[in-house]
ZAPAKE-379274 format. One record per residue (C-alpha): x, y, z; residue in one letter. Coordinates in Angstrom, 2 decimals, always signed. Layout:
residues N
+---------+---------+---------+---+
:      c1 :      c2 :      c3 : r :
+---------+---------+---------+---+
:       X :       Y :       Z : A :
...
+---------+---------+---------+---+
END
This chain:
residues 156
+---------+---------+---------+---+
:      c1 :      c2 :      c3 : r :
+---------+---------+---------+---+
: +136.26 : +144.74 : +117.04 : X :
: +136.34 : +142.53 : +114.14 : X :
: +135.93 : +138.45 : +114.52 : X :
: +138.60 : +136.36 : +112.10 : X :
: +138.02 : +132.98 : +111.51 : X :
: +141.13 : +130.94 : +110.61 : X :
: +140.24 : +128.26 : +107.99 : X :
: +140.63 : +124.66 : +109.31 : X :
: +142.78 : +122.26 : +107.48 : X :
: +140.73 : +119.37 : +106.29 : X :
: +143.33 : +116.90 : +108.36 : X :
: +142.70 : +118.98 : +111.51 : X :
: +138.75 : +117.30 : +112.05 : X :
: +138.32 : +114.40 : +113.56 : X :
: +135.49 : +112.53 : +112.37 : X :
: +134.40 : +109.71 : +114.46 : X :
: +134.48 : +106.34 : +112.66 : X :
: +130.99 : +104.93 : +111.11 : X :
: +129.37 : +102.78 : +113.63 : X :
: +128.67 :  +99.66 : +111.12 : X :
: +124.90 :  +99.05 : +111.54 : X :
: +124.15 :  +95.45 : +112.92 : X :
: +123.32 :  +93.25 : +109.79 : X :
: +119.46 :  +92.03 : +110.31 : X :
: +118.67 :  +89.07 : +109.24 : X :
: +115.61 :  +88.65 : +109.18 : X :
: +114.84 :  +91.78 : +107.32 : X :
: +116.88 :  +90.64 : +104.66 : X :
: +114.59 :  +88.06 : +104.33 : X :
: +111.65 :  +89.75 : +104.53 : X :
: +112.78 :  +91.93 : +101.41 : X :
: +113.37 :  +88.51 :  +99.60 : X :
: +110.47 :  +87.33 : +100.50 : X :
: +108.67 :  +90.40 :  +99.27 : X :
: +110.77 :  +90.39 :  +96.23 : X :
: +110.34 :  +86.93 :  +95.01 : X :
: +106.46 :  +87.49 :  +95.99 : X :
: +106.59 :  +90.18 :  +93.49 : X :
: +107.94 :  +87.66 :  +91.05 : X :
: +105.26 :  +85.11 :  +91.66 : X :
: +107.57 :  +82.21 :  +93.14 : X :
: +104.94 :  +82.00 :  +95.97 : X :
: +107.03 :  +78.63 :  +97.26 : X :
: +110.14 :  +80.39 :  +97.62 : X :
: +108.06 :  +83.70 :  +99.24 : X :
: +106.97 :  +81.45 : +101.92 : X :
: +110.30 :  +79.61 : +102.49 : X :
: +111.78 :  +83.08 : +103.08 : X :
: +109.18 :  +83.94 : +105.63 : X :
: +109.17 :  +81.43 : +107.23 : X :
: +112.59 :  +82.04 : +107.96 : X :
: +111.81 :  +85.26 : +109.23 : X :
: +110.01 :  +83.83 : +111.57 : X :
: +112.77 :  +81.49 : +112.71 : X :
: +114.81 :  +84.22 : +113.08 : X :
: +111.67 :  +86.92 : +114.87 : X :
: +109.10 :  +84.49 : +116.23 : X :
: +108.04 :  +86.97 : +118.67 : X :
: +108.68 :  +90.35 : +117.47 : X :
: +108.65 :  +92.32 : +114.16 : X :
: +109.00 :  +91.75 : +111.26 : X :
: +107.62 :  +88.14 : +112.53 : X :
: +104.12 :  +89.77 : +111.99 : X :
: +104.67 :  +91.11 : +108.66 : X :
: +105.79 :  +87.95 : +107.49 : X :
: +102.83 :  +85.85 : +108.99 : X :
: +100.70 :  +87.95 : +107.25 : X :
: +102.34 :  +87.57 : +104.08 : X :
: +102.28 :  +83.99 : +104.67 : X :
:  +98.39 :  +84.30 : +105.41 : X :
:  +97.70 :  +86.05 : +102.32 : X :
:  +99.45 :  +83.14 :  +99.72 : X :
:  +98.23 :  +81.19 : +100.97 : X :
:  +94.82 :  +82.56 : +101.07 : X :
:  +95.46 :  +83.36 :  +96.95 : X :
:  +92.82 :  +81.90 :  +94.71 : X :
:  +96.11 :  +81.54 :  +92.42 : X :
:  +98.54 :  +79.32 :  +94.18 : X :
:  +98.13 :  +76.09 :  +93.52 : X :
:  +98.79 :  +75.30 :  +97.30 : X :
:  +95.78 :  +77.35 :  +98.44 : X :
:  +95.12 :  +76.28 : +101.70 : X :
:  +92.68 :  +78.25 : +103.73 : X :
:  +93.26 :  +76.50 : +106.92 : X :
:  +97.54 :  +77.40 : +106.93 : X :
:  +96.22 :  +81.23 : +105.83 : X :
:  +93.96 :  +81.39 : +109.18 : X :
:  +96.46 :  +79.72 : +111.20 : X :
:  +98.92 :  +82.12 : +110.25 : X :
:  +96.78 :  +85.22 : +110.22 : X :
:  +94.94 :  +84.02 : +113.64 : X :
:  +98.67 :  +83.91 : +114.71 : X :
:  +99.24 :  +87.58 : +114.36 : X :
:  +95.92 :  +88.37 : +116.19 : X :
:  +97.41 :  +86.50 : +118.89 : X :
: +101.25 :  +87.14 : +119.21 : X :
: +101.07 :  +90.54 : +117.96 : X :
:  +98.23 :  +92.40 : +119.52 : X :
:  +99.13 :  +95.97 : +119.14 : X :
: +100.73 :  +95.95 : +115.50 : X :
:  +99.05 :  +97.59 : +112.40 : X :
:  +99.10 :  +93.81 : +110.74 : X :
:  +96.76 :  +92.24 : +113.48 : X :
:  +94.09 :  +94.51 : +112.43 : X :
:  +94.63 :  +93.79 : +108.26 : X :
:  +94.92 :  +89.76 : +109.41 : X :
:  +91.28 :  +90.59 : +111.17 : X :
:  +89.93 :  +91.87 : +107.90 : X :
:  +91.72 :  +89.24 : +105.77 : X :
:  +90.55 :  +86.31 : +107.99 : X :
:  +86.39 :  +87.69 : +107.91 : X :
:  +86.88 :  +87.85 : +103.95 : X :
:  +88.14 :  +84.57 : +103.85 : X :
:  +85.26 :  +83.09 : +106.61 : X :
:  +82.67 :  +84.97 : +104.79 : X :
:  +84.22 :  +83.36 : +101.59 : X :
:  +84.04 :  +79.68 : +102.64 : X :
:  +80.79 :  +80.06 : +104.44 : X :
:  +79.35 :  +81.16 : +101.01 : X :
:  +81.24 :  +78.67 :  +99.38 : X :
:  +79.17 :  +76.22 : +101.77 : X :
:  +75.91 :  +78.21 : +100.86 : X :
:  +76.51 :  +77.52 :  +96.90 : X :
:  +77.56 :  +74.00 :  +97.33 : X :
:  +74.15 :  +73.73 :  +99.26 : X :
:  +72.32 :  +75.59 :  +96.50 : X :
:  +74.10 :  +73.38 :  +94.15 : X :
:  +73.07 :  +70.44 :  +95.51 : X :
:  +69.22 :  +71.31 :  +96.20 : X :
:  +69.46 :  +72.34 :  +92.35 : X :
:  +70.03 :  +68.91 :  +91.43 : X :
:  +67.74 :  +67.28 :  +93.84 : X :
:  +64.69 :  +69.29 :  +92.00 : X :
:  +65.77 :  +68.55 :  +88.64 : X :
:  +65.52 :  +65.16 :  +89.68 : X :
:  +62.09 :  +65.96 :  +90.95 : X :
:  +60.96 :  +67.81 :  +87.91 : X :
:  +62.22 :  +64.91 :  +85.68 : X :
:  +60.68 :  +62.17 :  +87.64 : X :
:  +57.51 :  +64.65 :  +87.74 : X :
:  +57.21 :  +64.40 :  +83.58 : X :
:  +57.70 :  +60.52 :  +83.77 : X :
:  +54.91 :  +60.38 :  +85.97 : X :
:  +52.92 :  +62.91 :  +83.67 : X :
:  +53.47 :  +60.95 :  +80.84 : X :
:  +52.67 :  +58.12 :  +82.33 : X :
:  +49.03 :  +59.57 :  +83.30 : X :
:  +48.82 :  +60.67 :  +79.91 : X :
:  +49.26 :  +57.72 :  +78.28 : X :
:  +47.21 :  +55.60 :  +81.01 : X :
:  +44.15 :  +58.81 :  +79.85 : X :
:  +44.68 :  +57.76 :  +75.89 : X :
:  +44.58 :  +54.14 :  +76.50 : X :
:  +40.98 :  +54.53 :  +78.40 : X :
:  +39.72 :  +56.94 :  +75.87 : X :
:  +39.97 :  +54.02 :  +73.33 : X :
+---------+---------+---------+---+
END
């Protein structure tokens, strides 16, 4: 018993219509955001996460764009540095996003940047105690001079 296996005409298969994929927004703009990031335009980075978050408050990629949001803004480099938006936006993904991989990189990103301004706070200290005993030492000289000179003038 032999099998035979008639060739099918190409016309003859059905092939069921692509299903379009639904466009998503706001991963569009996360990839712009990512790619102008790339580019340095920090402004327009934040601008297009931001609007992912318009678009995904509550849900990914919401927390992978408050996290890049955290981290300009956290960057020694932009001139908008502003520690206080990075925690609120990291400390935002700690709190609306619980279980995602990003809530435990905003954890690590927000104790570098406490850890940073607390020594920040230590040094401006030290700075400032610095001065205070050079002011010491000086006034300590004028005062030994003083003696000094008050020693000569008896001597003669």
């Amino acid at each position: 018993m032999s099998l035979s296996i008639e060739p099918i005409h190409p016309a003859a298969v059905q092939v069921p219509p692509k299903k379009e994929q639904p466009r998503d927004e706001s991963k569009e703009h996360l990839l712009a955001g990512q790619r102008l990031l790339s580019m340095g335009q920090y402004d327009a980075s934040v601008k297009e996460y931001l609007r992912v978050l318009s678009i995904a408050p509550n849900k990914p990629p919401g927390d992978e764009a408050s996290f890049a949001i955290g981290l300009i803004y956290a960057y020694p480099k932009y001139s908008k540095k502003d520690h206080s938006k990075a925690v609120s936006s990291l400390t935002r993904i700690i709190k609306d996003y619980p279980h995602s991989n990003w809530s435990g990189h905003a954890k690590i990103l927000l104790d570098l940047i406490q850890d940073n301004e607390r020594l920040r706070r230590i040094s401006a200290e030290a700075t400032h105690e610095n001065e205070k005993l050079k002011n010491m030492i000086e006034q300590s000289k004028k005062v030994d001079l003083e003696i000094e000179e008050k020693k000569r003038e008896k001597a003669r």
